[in-house]
N, C-alpha and C positions, 0 to 999 in steps of 0.2 A: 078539386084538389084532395087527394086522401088526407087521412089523418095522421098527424105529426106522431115517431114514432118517438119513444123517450130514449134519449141516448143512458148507456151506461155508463160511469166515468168505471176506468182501471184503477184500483188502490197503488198506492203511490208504494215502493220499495220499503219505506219508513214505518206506513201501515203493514203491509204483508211480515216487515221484521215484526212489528210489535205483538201482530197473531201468532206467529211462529213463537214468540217468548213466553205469550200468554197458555198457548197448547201449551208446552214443553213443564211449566210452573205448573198447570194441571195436571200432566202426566207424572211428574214426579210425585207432586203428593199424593193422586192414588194410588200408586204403585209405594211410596213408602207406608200409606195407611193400610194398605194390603196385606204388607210384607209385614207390620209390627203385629195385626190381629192375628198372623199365622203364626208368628212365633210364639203368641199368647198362648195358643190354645194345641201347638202339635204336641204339645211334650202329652198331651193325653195318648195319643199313640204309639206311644215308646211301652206302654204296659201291656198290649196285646203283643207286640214283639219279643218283650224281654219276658213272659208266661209261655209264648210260644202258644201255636194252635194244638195242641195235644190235648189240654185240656179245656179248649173250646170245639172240641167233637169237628174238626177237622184233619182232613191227611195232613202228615207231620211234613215239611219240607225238609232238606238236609240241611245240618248245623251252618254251610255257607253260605244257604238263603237266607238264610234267619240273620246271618252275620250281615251280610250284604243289603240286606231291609234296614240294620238298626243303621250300619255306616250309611246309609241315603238320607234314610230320618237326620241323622247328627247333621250330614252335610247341609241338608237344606233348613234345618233350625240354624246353623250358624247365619250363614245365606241369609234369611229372614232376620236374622237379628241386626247384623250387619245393616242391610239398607231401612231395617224400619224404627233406626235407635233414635232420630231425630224428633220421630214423630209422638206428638202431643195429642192426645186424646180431648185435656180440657179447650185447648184454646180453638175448637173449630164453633162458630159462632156464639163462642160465648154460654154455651146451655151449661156449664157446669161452674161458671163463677170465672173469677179474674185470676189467669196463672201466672205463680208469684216466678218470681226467677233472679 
C-alpha cells in the first residue's frame, strides 16, 4: 500500500476575507508610515531648488524647470501629508512610551 498522502483542506471564504483584511491593514500602515517620513524630511529639498543649480556648479536649467521641480516637490509634500497625517510615530510597539490622546 503506498503511503497516505496528507490532504490539504482549502481556507474557508471567512479565512481568505480575514487575510485579505489583515494584508490591506498592513498595507495601509506602511504606506501611511512611508508617506509621513517623506513628508518629514522632503522639505530638505526645496533648498537646492529654490538656490537653484548655479550656484552648486551645475548647468542652470530654464526658470520653468526649476518652476516645474519646485511645483512637483509642493505636489507631492502635500500628497505625503495628506495620507501620512494619521500616523503616529510613538505608538508602534510601544518603544517610545504611552500616547496620550
Amino acid at each position: 500500500m503506498p503511503p497516505a498522502v496528507p490532504r490539504l483542506n482549502a481556507p474557508s471564504p471567512s479565512q481568505i476575507a480575514d487575510l485579505l483584511r489583515r494584508a490591506a491593514a498592513g498595507l495601509r500602515t506602511g504606506v501611511r508610515t512611508l508617506a509621513f517620513w517623506i513628508a518629514v524630511v522632503l522639505p530638505a529639498a526645496y533648498l537646492p531648488v529654490l538656490i537653484g543649480p548655479s550656484l552648486l556648479s551645475i548647468s542652470t536649467p530654464t526658470a520653468t524647470h526649476q518652476s516645474l521641480a519646485l511645483l512637483g516637490l509642493l505636489v507631492l509634500h502635500g500628497l505625503c501629508i495628506v495620507l501620512g497625517h494619521e500616523h503616529s510615530p510613538r505608538s508602534r510597539r510601544g518603544r517610545c512610551g504611552p500616547v496620550a490622546r
